[in-house]
C-alpha positions in Angstrom: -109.5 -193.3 -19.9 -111.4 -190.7 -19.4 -109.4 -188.1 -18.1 -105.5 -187.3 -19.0 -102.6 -186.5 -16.6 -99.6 -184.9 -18.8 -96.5 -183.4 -17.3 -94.7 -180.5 -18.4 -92.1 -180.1 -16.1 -93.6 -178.8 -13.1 -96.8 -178.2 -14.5 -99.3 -180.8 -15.2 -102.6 -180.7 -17.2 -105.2 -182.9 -16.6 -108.1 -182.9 -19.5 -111.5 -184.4 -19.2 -111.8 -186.4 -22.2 -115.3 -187.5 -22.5 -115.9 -184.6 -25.8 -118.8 -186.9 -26.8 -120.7 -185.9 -23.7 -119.8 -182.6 -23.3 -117.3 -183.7 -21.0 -119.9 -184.7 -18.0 -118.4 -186.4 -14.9 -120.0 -189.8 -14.6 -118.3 -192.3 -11.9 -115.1 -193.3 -13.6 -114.5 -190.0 -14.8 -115.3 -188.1 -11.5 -113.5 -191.2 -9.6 -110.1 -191.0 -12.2 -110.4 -186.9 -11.2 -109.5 -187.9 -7.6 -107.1 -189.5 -8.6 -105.7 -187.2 -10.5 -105.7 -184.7 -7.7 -104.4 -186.8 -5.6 -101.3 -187.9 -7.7 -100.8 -183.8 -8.1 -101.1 -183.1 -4.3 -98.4 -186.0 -3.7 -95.8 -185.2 -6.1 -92.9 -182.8 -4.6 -91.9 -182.7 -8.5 -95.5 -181.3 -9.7 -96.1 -177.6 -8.4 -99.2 -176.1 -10.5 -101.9 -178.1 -12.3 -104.0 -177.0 -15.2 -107.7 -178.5 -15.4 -109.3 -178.2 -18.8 -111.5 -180.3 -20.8 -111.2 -182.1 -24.3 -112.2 -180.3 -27.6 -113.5 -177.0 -28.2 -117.3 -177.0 -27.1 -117.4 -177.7 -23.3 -114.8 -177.8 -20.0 -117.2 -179.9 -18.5 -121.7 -180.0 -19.1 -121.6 -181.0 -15.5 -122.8 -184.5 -13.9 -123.8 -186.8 -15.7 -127.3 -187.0 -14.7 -128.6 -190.3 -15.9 -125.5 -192.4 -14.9 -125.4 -190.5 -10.9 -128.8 -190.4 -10.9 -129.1 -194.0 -11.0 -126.1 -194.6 -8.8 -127.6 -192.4 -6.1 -131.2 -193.8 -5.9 -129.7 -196.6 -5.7 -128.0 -195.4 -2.4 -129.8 -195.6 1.4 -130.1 -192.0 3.0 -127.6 -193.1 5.4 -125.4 -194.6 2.7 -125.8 -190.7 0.8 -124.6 -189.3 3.8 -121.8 -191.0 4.5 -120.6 -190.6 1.3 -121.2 -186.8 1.0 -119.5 -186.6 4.4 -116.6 -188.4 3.2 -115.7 -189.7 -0.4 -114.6 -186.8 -2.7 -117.2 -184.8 -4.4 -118.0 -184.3 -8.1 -114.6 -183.7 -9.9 -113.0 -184.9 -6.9 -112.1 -181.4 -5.9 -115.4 -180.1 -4.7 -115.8 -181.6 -1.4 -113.6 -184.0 0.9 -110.5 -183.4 -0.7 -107.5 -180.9 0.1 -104.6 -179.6 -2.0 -103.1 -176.8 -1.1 -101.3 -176.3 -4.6 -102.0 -173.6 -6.5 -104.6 -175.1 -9.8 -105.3 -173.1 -12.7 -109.3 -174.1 -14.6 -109.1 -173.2 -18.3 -112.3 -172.9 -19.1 -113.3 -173.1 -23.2 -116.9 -174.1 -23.3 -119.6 -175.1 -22.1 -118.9 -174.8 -17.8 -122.4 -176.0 -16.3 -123.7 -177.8 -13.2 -120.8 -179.9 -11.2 -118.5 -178.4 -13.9 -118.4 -175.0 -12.7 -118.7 -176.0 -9.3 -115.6 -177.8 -9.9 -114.0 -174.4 -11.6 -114.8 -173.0 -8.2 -112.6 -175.4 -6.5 -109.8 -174.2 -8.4 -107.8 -171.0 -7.4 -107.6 -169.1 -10.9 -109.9 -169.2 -13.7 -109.4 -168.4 -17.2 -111.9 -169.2 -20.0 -112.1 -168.9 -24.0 -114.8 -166.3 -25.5 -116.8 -169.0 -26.2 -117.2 -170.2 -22.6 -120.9 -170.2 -20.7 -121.6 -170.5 -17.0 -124.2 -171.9 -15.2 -125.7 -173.7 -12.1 -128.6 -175.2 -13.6 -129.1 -177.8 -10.4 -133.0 -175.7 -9.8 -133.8 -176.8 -12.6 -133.4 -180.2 -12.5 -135.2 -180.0 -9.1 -131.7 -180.0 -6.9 -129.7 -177.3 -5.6 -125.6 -177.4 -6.6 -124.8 -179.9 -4.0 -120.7 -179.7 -5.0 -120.2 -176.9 -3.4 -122.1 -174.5 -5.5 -124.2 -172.8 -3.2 -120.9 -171.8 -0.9 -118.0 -171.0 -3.4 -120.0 -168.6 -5.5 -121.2 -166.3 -2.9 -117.3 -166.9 -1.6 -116.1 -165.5 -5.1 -118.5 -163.1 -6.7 -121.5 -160.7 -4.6 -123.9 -162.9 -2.9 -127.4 -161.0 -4.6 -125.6 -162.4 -8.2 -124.7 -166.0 -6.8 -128.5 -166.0 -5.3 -129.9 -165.0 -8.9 -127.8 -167.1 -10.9 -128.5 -170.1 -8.6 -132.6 -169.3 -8.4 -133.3 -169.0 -11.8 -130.4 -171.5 -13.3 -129.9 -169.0 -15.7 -126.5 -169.1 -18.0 -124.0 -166.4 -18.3 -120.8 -165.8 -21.6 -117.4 -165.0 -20.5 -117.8 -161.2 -21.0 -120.2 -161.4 -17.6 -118.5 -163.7 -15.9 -115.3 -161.7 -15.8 -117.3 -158.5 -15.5 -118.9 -160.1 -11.8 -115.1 -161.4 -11.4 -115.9 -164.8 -12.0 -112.7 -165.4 -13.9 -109.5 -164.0 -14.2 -109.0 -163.4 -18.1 -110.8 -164.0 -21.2 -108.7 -165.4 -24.1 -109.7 -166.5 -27.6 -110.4 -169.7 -28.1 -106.8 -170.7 -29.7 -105.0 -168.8 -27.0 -106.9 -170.5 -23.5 -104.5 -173.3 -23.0 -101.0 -170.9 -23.7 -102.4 -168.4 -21.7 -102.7 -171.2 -18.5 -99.5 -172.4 -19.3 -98.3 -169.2 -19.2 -99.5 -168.3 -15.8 -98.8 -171.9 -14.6 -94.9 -170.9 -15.6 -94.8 -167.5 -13.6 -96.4 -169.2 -10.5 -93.4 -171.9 -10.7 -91.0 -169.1 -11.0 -91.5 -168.6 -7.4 -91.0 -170.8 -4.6 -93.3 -173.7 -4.4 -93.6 -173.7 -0.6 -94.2 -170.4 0.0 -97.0 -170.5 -2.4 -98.7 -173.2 -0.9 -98.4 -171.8 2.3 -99.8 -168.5 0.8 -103.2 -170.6 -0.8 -103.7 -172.3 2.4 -103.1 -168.9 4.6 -105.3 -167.3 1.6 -108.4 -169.8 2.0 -108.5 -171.0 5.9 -108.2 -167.5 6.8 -111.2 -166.2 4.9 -113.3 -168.9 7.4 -111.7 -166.6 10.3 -112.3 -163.3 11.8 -109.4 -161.0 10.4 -107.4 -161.2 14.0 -107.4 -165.2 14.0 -106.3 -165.1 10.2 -103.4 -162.6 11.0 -102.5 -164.7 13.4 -102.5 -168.0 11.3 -101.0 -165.9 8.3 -97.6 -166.1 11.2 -98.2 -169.1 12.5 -97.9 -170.8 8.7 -95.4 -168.3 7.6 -92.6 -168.1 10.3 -91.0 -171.5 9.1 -90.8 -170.7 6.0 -88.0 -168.3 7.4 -85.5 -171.0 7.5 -86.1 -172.8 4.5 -83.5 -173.6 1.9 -85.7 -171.9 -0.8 -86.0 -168.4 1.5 -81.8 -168.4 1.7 -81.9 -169.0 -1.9 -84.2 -166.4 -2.5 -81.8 -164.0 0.0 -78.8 -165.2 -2.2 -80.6 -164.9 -5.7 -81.3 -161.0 -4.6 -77.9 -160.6 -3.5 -75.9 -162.2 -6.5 -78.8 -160.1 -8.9 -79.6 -163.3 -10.5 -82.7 -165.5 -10.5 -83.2 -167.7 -7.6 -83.8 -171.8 -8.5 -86.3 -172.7 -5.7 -86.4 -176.6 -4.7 -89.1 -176.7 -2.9 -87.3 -177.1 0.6 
């Protein structure tokens, strides 16, 4: 199996386990990804998930070129579009597929190609010292068709997405968190406790008011700021009555911590 769904209580990790390859999504592995997401978006029991990839050299090298690139010659135009316009993307996360739970990449390695555009469609990223960016599509004669060429500009200054997109160049962690990239940089040993880490603080709060939170987050940076204050209400008045917002009254009250059920 090339990809790896463990539990830890509400946090689950899910590895890319193709180290052999650098970890590059071919069709079962990008296909199992889905899945995985999927599983995660469905389980009231699961609140954060942790994406990472096998060993110690690469989070993911990206497609894997010769495998898709057969598939999709193989493919009409029409057949291409349809499937860009609705199967999941590479990694399953980049295109046709929503989860509005909060997912963590820990990034140690090599994070090239579909796997940084795949990193993108996470929320927070965290990556080793060792770690390297890049979308190398140009130079394969391609752009980054998995969302590249709209979540980068989304997450760091446009002029750098442009550059790093137009020359396929490759950047180390220190640069990626200096253009804000990711989050943290960790030593190698200390990626996955760091995630884990973060994953637990996230769960310390109430699961539905962060995933109302992400979703008011991302659909209202597609609005002008009026429409998203007015979706920021719209998604947060219910919340109002939940069990886990009289919990949270009572927690406050009683000075103890709250234990959120996700209702």
């Amino acid at each position: 199996m090339p990809i790896r769904f463990e539990t830890q209580q509400r946090i689950v990790v899910i590895t890319i386990d193709r180290p052999q390859v650098h970890n590059a999504l071919d069709l079962d592995a990008s296909r199992e990804l889905g899945e995985a997401w999927t599983r995660f978006r469905d389980d009231p029991e699961l609140w954060v998930a942790i994406v990472t990839g096998a060993g110690d050299k690469a989070f993911s090298a990206g497609a894997d070129l010769r495998a898709l690139g057969e598939f999709y010659r193989a493919l009409t135009p029409l057949q291409r579009r349809q499937r860009g316009e609705t199967q999941p993307g590479v990694g399953g996360l980049t295109r046709n597929l929503e989860v509005w739970k909060p997912i963590i990449a820990a990034v140690n390695g090599y994070c090239f190609g579909g796997g940084l555009e795949l990193a993108l469609a996470c929320d927070i990223r965290l990556c080793s010292e060792n770690a390297q960016f890049g979308l190398t599509e140009t130079s394969r004669g391609i752009i980054p068709g998995a969302g590249g060429t709209q979540r980068l500009p989304r997450i760091v200054p446009v002029g750098i997405a442009l550059e790093m997109i137009f020359t396929a160049k490759k950047i180390g962690a220190a640069e990626a968190y200096r253009i804000g990239l990711v989050n943290r940089v960790t030593p190698q040993a200390e990626l996955m406790n760091a995630a884990v880490a973060l994953a637990d603080e996230i769960c310390a709060n109430a699961p539905l008011a962060v995933q109302t939170a992400k979703t008011a987050v991302w659909k209202g940076l597609e609005l002008p700021l009026a429409d998203g204050l007015r979706l920021e209400n719209l998604l947060g008045e219910p919340l109002r009555t939940s069990e886990d917002a009289q919990e949270g009254i009572a927690a406050f009250a009683e000075k103890r911590k709250p234990k959120f059920q996700g209702k």
